[in-house]
C-alpha positions in Angstrom: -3.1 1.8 -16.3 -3.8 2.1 -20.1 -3.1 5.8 -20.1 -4.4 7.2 -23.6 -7.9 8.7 -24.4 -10.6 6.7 -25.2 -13.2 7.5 -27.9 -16.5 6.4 -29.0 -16.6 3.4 -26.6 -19.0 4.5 -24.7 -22.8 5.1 -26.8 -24.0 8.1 -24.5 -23.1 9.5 -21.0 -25.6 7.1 -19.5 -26.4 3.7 -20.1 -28.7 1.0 -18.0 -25.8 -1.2 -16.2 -25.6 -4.7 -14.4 -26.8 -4.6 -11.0 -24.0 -3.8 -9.0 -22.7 -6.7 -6.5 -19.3 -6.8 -4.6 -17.5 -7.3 -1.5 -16.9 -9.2 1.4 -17.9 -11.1 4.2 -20.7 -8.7 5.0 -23.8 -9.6 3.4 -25.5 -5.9 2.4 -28.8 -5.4 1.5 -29.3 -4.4 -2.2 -30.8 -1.1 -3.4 -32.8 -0.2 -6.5 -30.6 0.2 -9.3 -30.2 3.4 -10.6 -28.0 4.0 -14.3 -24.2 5.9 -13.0 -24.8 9.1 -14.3 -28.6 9.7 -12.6 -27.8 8.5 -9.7 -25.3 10.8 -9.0 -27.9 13.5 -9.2 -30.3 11.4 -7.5 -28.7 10.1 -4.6 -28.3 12.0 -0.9 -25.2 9.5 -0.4 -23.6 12.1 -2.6 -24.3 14.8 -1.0 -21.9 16.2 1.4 -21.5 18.6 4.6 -18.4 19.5 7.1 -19.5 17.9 10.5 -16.5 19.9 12.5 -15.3 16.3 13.5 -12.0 15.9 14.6 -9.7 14.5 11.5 -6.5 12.2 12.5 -3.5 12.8 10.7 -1.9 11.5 7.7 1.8 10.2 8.2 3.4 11.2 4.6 6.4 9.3 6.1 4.7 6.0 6.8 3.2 6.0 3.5 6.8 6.6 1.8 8.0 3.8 3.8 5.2 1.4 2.6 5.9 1.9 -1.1 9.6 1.3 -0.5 8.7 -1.8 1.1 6.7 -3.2 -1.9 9.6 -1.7 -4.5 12.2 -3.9 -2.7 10.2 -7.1 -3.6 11.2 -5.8 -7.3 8.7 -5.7 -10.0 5.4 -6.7 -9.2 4.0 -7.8 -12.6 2.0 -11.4 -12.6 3.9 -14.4 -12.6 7.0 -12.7 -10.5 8.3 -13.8 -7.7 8.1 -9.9 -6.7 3.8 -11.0 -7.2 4.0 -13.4 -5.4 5.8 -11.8 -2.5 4.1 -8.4 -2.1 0.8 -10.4 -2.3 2.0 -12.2 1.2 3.0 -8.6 2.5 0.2 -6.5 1.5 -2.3 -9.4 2.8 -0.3 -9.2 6.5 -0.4 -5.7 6.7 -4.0 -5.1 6.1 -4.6 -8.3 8.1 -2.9 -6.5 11.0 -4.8 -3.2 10.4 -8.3 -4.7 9.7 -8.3 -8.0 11.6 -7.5 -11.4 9.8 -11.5 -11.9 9.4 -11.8 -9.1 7.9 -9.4 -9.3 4.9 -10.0 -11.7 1.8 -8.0 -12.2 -1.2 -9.9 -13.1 -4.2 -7.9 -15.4 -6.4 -7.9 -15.8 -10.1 -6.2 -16.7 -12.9 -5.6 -15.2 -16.4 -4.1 -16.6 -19.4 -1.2 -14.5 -20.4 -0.3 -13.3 -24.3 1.9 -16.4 -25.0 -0.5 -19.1 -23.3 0.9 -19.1 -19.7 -1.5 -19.0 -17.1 -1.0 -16.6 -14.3 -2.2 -16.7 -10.6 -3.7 -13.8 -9.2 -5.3 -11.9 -6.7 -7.4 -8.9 -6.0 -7.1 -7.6 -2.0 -10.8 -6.9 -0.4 -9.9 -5.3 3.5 -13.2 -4.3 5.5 -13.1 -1.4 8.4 -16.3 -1.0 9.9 -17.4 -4.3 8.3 -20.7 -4.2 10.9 -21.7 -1.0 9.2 -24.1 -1.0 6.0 -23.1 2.4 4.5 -20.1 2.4 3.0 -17.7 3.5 0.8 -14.7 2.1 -1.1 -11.1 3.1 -1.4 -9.5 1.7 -5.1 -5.6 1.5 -5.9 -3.8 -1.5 -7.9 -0.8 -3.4 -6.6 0.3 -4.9 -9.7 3.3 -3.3 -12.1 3.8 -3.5 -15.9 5.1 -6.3 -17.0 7.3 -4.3 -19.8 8.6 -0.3 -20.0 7.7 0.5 -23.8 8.4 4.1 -23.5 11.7 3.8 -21.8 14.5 5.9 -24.0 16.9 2.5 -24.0 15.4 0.5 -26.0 17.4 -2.2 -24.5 14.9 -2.2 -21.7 12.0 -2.0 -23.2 10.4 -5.8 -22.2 12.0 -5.5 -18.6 8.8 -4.9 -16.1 8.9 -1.4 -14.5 9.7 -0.7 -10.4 6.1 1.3 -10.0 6.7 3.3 -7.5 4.2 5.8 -8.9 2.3 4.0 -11.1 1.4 1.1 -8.5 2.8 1.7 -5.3 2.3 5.0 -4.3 -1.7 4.6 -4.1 -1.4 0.9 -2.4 1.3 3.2 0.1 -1.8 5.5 0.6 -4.3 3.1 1.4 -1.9 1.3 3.5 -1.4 4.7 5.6 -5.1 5.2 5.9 -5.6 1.4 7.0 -3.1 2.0 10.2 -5.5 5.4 10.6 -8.7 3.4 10.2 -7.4 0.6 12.9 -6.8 3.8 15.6 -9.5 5.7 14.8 -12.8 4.0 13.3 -14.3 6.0 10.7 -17.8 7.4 11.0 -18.6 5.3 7.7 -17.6 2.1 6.6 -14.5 2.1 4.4 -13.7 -0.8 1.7 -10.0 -0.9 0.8 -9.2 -2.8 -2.6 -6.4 -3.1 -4.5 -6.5 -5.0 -7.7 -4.5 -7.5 -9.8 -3.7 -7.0 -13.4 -4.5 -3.5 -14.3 -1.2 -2.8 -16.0 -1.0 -6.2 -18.0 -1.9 -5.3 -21.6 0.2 -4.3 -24.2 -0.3 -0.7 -25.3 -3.6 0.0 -26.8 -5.4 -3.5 -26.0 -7.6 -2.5 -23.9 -9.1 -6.4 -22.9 -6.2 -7.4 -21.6 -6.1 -4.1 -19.0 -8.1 -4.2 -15.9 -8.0 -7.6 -15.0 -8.8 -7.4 -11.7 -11.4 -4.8 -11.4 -13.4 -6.9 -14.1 -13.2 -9.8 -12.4 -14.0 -8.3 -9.1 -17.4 -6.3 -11.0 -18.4 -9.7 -12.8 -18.0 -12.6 -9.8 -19.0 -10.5 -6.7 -17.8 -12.2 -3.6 -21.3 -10.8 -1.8 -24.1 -10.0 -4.0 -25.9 -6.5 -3.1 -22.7 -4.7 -2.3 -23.7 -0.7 -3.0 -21.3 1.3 -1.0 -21.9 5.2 -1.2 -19.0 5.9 -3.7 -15.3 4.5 -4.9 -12.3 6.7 -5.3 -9.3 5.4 -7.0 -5.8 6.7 -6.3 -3.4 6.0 -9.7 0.2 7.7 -9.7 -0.3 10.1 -6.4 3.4 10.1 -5.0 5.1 11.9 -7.5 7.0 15.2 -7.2 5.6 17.8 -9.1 2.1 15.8 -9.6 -1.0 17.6 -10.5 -4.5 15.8 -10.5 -6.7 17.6 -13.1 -10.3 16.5 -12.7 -10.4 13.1 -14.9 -13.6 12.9 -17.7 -14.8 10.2 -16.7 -15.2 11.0 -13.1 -16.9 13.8 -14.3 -19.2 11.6 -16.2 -19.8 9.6 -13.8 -19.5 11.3 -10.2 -19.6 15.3 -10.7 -20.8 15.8 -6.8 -17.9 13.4 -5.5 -15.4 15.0 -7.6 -16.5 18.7 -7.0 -16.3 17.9 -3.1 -12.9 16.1 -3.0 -11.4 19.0 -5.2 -13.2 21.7 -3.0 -11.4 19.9 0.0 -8.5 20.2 -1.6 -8.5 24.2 -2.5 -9.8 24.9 1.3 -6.6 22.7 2.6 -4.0 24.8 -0.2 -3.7 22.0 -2.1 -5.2 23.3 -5.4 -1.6 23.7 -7.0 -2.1 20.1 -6.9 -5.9 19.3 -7.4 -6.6 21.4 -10.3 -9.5 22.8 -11.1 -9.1 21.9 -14.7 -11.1 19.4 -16.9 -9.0 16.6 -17.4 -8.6 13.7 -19.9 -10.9 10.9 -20.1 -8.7 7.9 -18.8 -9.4 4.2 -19.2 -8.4 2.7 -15.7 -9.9 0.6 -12.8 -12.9 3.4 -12.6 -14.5 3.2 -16.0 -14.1 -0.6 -15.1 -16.5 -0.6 -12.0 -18.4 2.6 -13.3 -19.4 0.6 -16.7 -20.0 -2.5 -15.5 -21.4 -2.1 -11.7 -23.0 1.4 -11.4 -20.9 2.5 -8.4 -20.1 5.7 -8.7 -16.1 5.9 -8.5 -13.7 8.8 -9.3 -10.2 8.2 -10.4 -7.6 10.7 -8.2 -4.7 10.7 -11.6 -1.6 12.6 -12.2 -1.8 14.0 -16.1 -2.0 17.4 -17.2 -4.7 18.9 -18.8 -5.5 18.8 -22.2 -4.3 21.3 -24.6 -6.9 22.3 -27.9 -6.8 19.5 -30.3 -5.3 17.2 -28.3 -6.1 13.3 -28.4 -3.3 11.7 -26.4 -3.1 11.9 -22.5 -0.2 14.1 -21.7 1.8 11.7 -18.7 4.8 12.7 -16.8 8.4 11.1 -18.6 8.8 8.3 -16.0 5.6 6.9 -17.3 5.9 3.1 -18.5 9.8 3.6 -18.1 12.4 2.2 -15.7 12.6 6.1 -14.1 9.3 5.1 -12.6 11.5 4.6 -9.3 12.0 6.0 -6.0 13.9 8.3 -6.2 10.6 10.2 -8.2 8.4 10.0 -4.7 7.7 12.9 -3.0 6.3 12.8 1.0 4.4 16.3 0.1 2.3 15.1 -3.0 1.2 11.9 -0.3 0.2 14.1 2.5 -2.0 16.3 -0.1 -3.9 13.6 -1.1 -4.0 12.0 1.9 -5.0 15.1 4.2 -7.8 15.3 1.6 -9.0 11.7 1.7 -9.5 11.9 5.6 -10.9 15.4 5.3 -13.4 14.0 3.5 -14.0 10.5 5.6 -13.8 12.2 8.4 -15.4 15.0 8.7 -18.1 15.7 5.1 -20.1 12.5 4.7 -23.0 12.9 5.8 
């Protein structure tokens, strides 16, 4: 993700957007479009209420497990045979958890800095698919194709492992697809992981985001509007805290408010701050932008300080540390107890 404030892009905190369109196999019927920032007052989608359901569990293990797998593919950035490879696996698994009709990978290509053209792929897996309302779960799959911030500078044009930054919100998602398979969901759920977020050299922000912008501008179904996104970025890490991110605050201020009340009722707030965070350019202020859909971006940065224009990222960030060994099994169950709290047992 293209970790670093962004200013001025944006003329206002609402603007009229392209209709949204997305998805599947599922042809939805389309609603009237509403600009991102109204509509989050506007709409009852967004309003939320605990149902006293009963909430399966989380397996923090499983998910651990699942980002291991993709890490021992090696780097996953386009054009690798690590790609390639964890594209097959992440395809089988979902196809296993959603049913093969239910899974579609939409393909791509992108023409790298140097003229090489790259093959790629953004996941679409549909629980529920008979279900109109809906909601979607983001992460991307893809790793950096180069660790500019690592302290050998050696190393520096050697793609990263990602096991934060990458894996451990595909490892999430994965989890909750095994949970969706054994226990349907009273909504429909969306999961998506996207291509070529983590391309772009640092600071260039068109060649970021390639598969969220291709998946908002050539919707595989047009009149896709599920109820809300929620994108998990660098979740897995030990000592993580999730601040609440500007734009989701822009953008979704009722989803945001509920998943970080979720998160104090379960103990979780040394986690889920209730702290304004930066304002991060990532897969979210893609689909927010360009589609309408409200989306939320679940981030691990700490909170501004006064004065402050940079976003302040852990030290593994964009370096070859960005391993293993950095996971931590309790910062996956928190956001992963919170995610099914909220499935489960508060949409209305």
């Amino acid at each position: 993700m293209h970790k670093q404030k962004v200013y001025r892009f944006l003329s206002g905190p609402c603007r009229s957007y392209v209709k949204p369109a997305v998805l599947l196999i599922i042809m939805l019927s389309a609603a009237s479009f509403i600009p991102a920032c109204k509509r989050d007052q506007a709409d009852p989608r967004l309003s939320f209420t605990e149902h006293s359901r009963d909430v399966p569990s989380f397996d923090a293990d499983t998910a651990y497990n699942y980002i291991a797998a993709q890490l021992a593919f090696g780097p996953r950035n386009p054009g690798s045979e690590g790609h390639r490879l964890t594209l097959d696996y992440l395809t089988s698994r979902l196809r296993e958890y959603a049913g093969p009709q239910s899974v579609y990978v939409q393909r791509f290509t992108h023409t790298g800095y140097t003229g090489e053209t790259y093959q790629m792929g953004n996941i679409i897996a549909a629980f529920r698919p008979e279900m109109g309302d809906r909601i979607m779960l983001l992460a991307h799959w893809d790793t950096r194709p180069r660790a500019e911030k690592d302290p050998d500078p050696r190393r520096r044009n050697e793609p990263i492992p990602g096991a934060d930054d990458g894996g451990s919100g595909v490892g999430v998602l994965l989890e909750l697809a095994r949970i969706f398979r054994d226990n349907p969901p009273p909504v429909g759920v969306d999961i998506l992981l996207f291509d070529g977020e983590d391309y772009g050299r640092e600071g260039d922000l068109d060649y970021y985001f390639l598969g969220s912008r291709y998946w908002s501008n050539n919707p595989p179904v047009p009149g896709y509007r599920p109820r809300f996104g929620i994108l998990l970025d660098m979740v897995g890490a030990r000592g993580a805290v999730f601040p609440r991110e500007g734009f989701s605050m822009q953008y979704a201020p009722r989803l945001v408010d509920e998943v970080w009340r979720i998160a104090g009722e379960l103990g979780y707030g040394d986690l889920f701050l209730d702290e304004k965070g930066s304002s991060i350019a990532d897969d979210h202020w893609i689909i927010n932008r360009k589609t309408g859909i409200p989306t939320i971006n679940i981030i691990h940065h700490k909170p501004p300080q006064p004065m402050q224009r940079e976003v302040s990222f852990p030290d593994y960030w964009h370096t070859h540390a960005d391993d293993l060994e950095i996971i931590d099994t309790a910062t996956l169950q928190a956001v992963g107890d919170v995610l099914l709290e909220l499935i489960y047992n508060r949409i209305r």
